[in-house]
Every structure is written in C-alpha cells, then in structure tokens.
C-alpha positions in Angstrom: 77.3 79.1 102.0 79.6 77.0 104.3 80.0 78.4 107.8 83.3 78.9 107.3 82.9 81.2 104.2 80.2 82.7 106.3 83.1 83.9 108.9 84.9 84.7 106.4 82.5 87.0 105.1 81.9 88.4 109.1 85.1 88.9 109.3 85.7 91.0 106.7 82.7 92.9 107.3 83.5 93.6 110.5 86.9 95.0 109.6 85.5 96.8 107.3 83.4 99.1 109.3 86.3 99.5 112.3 88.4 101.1 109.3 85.8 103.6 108.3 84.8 104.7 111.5 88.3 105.1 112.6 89.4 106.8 109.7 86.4 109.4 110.0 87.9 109.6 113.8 91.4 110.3 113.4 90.9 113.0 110.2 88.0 114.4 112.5 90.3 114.9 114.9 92.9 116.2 112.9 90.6 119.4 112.2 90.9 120.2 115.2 94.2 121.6 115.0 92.9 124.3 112.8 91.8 126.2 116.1 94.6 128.3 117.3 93.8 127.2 121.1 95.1 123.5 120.0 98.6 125.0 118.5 101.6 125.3 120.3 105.0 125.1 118.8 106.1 122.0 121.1 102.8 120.0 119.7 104.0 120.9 116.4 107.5 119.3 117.3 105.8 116.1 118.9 103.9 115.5 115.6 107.5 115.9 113.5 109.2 113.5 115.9 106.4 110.8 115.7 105.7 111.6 111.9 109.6 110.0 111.3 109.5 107.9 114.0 106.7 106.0 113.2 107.0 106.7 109.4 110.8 106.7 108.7 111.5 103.7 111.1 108.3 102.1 111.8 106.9 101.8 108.6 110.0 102.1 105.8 112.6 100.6 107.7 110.4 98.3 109.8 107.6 97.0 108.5 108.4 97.4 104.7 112.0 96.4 103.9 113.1 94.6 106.8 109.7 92.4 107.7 107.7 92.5 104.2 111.3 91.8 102.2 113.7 90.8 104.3 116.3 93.1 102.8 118.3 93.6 106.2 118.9 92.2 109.2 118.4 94.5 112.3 119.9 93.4 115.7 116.5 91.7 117.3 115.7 93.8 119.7 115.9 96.9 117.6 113.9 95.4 114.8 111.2 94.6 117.7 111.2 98.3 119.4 111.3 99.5 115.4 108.0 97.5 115.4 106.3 98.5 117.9 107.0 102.4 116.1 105.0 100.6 112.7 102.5 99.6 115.0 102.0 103.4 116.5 101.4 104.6 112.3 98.2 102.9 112.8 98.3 101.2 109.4 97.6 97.6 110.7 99.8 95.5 112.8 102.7 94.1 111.2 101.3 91.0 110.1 98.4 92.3 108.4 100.7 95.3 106.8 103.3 92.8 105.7 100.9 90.1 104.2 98.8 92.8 102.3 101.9 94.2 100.8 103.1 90.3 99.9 99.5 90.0 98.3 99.9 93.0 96.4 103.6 91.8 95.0 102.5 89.3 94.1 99.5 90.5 92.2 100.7 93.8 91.3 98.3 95.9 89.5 96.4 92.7 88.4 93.3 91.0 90.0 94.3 89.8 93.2 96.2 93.4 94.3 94.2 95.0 96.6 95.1 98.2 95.8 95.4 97.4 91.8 96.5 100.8 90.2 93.8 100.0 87.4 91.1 100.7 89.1 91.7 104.3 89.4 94.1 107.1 91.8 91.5 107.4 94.0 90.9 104.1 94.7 94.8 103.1 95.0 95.1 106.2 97.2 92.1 105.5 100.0 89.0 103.5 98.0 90.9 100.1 98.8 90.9 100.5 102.5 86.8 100.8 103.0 85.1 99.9 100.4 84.4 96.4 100.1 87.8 94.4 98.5 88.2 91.2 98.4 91.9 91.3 97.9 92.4 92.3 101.5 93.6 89.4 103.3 91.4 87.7 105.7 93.1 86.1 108.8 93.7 82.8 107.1 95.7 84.8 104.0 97.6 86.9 106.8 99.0 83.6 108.3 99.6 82.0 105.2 101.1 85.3 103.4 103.1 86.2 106.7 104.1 82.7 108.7 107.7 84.1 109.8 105.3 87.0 112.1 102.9 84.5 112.5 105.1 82.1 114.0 106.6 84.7 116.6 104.6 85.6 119.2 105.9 88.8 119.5 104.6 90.2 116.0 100.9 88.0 117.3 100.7 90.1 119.9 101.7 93.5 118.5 99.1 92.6 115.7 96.1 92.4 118.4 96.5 95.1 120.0 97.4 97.7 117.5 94.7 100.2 118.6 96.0 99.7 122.5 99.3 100.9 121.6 98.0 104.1 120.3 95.5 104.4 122.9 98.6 104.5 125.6 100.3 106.8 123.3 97.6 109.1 123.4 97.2 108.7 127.6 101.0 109.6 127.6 101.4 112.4 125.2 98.0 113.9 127.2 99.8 113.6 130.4 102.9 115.4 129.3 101.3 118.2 126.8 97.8 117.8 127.3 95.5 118.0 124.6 97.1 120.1 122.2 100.0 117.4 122.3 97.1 114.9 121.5 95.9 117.2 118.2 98.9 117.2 117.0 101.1 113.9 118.2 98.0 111.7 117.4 95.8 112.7 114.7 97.8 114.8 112.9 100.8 113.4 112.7 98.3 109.7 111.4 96.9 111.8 108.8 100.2 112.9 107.4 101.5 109.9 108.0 98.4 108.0 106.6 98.4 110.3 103.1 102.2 110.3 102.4 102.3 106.7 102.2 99.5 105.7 100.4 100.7 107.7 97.8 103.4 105.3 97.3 100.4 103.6 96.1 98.8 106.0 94.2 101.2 108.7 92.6 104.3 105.8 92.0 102.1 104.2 90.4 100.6 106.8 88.0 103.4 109.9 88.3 107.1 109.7 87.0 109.3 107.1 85.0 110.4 103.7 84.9 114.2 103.0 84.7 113.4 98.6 84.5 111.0 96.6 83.2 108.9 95.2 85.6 105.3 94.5 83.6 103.3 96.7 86.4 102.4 100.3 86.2 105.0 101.2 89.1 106.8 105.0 88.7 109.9 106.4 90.2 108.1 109.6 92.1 110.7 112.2 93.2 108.5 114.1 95.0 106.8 111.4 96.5 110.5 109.6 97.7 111.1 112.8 99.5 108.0 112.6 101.3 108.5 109.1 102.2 111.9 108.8 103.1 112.8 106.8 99.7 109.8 104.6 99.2 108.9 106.7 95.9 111.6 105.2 93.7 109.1 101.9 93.6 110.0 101.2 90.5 113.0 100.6 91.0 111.6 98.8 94.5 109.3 96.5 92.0 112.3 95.4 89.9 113.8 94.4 92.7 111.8 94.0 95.3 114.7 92.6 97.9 117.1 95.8 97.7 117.4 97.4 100.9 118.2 100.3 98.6 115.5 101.8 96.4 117.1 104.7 95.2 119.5 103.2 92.9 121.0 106.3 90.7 123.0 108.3 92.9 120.1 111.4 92.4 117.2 109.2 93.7 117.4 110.4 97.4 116.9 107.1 99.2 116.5 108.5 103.3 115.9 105.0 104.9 119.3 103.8 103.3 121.2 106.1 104.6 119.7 104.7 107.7 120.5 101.3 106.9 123.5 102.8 105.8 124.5 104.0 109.5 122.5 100.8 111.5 125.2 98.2 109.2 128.4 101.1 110.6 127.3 100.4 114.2 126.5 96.5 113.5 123.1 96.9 114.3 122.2 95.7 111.0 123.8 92.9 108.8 122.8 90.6 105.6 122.2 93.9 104.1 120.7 92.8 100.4 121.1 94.7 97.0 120.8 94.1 93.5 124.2 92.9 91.4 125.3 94.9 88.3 124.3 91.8 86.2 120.3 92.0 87.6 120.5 96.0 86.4 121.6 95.7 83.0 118.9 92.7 82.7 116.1 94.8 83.6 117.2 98.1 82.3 114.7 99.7 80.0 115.8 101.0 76.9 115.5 104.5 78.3 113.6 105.7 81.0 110.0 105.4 80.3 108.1 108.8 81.1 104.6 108.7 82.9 103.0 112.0 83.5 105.0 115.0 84.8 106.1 113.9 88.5 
C-alpha cells in the first residue's frame, strides 16, 4: 500500500470513530431531557428557534440549495452568517456537506452514493454515517467535489472548526439558561435536526411518488417536506436538481421558497434558478408513479 493510500485509509478511520462517538454523545445527551428538572418552557423555545435556524436556513437554504446547487444568489454576507447557522446543525462543515451531497448526485442510488438507497432504509437513514463507506469523500474528494468553498477561505475555516462553533454555542446558551438551555438548545434540537433530514434520505427515497423521470429511486414525501421545510419533494429536487423551488405543484408545500421567495422581495437574493415549462413536460412521467403509502 502507497503511503498515500495509507493516509487515506487514517483518515478515514479517524473520522470514522469522531462520528460515532459523537453521535452516541449528542443522543445521550438528548435523554436527558426526559427528566422533568431539565424542562422548562423557554428551553423548549430555544430548541424550536435553533431547530429552524439551523435547519430551515442553515442547512436547506444554506448549505443545500444555495452552496451544493447554486440555485440562488444570497447577498454575501447573509449567505456567510446563513453558514455559519449550517455549521451550528452539526452535519459537517459546508465543504464536506456540499461535496458528499455532489457525490451522491452524481452517483445517486448507484455505487459511488454514499448513502445508496439500495442498500437498505436503515442504512440510507444513519448506517452510512459510521459504518465503514467508502463513498464518503476523503479530503482530496472534498476539494475536488467542492473547489468554489475550497477556494474561499471563509467556508476553509468554517469547515475546521465545526465542533468549535457548537462548543461556543453551548458556553453561551449555558450562560444565559443554564443547563436546561443546553438539554434542549444543543442536543435536542441536533437530534431532531439530525433525524428529520436524513430522512430526506431515507423516506424520499423509499415513501411517496414520482411526478418525472429521473432513473433513481427518489420520492416526493409530503410528510417528510413538512418536516423539512420543502426538501421532501426530492423527486422533484432529482429532476432538477438546480431549482431553487422543489415543490413544484402548487400543493407540494415548499417552506424554504417561500423564503427565497421573501430574500429575492428585499434584494437579498438574485439569480434565482427554476425549471422552464419545456424541462417539465420533458421529464413528466406518464402519471405519478406510486411508492408505498407516504
């Protein structure tokens, strides 16, 4: 083995193990809210604040369709203070979050997608994340997948220290509400976080029906777009991948484009990209394809 594929391998390893052990700390944590000394009614509204903060903003608006796609312009500083809200979800800095989800675009549901839907719900939902995958981009894939974050220092530096971020979240939120704030605002609020979006790789990928053709196993999920703010109508998001708007019948309850929506009214977000009428009727299915009741 060359010593580069033996860093490689390290590497991996290494990040490996960090992701286990913290996801055994934050959904430890998270059982301690089930004790009634940790609840208190303005811990429960820190958690709902952060949930679409660092959910709605961070990781739908942010990270997803304006970094991963490009679908939107935001006004620069906004789109850097709407990352530093993807970085507090905890799912990875922005560079790793945006080359995985490049990686799994352009591999979707085949070898090469590191969270292929073929290899079963539960890995699609959590497996991918721990257990050994080879899919997962190593540092060299992350620059090559994501050179536009690379290339700014900004995103660099939001990347390395991901954990730091939360850390000061926690230190603040502690000093305000104490620990109950902490519960709640930190652990919590990742695990909801955490669980409602990795069913966008899961459930919409399993649950629902497919409106276009797109030669992958994705599903529009109603239940699962109203738990994350719009990202459920994936296939819809598959077929068309650059659409700042996935919910594309005027039923499919889209919430991050009525965002976009209101950031393009006050001119804090331009270049706005959707699908033409001519790109619908191409991909249109026949009829909506039915998946299992969802």
């Amino acid at each position: 083995m060359t010593e580069a594929a033996t860093s490689n391998l390290d590497e991996r390893h290494a990040t490996l193990w960090g992701t286990r052990i913290g996801l055994i700390i934050i959904h430890a944590g998270a059982l301690a809210a089930l004790w009634p000394g940790f609840f208190s009614w303005s811990a429960l509204a820190v958690m709902f604040v952060l949930w679409y903060l660092t959910g709605a903003i961070g990781i739908s608006l942010c990270y997803h369709r304006t970094l991963t796609h490009r679908s939107l312009k935001l006004f620069k500083p906004l789109e850097y203070a709407a990352a530093v809200l993807g970085t507090l979800a905890l799912e990875g800095g922005p560079i790793t979050w945006v080359a995985t989800h490049r990686i799994h675009h352009a591999y979707t549901d085949k070898e090469g997608d590191p969270h292929d839907a073929h290899r079963g719900l539960l890995w699609t939902h959590i497996d991918w994340l721990y257990r050994p995958n080879e899919a997962r981009p190593s540092l060299a894939e992350e620059q090559r997948y994501a050179p536009d974050l690379w290339n700014d220092p900004t995103y660099r530096f939001l990347d390395k220290y991901a954990v730091l971020f939360q850390v000061l979240l926690a230190a603040a939120l502690f000093l305000v509400g104490g620990l109950p704030w902490v519960i709640w605002g930190v652990f919590v609020r990742l695990v909801v976080v955490y669980h409602i979006t990795w069913l966008v790789n899961s459930a919409a990928h399993r649950f629902g029906y497919r409106s276009f053709r797109t030669g992958d196993q994705s599903t529009n999920c109603w239940w699962v777009a109203l738990l994350t703010w719009g990202e459920g109508w994936h296939n819809n998001h598959h077929a068309f991948p650059f659409s700042a708007r996935h919910g594309l019948k005027w039923y499919e309850f889209d919430l991050s484009w009525f965002t976009i929506r209101l950031l393009k009214a006050m001119r804090l977000a331009q270049a706005v990209r959707l699908p033409t009428t001519a790109m619908l009727e191409r991909l249109q299915a026949q009829r909506p394809q039915q998946q299992k009741a969802g």
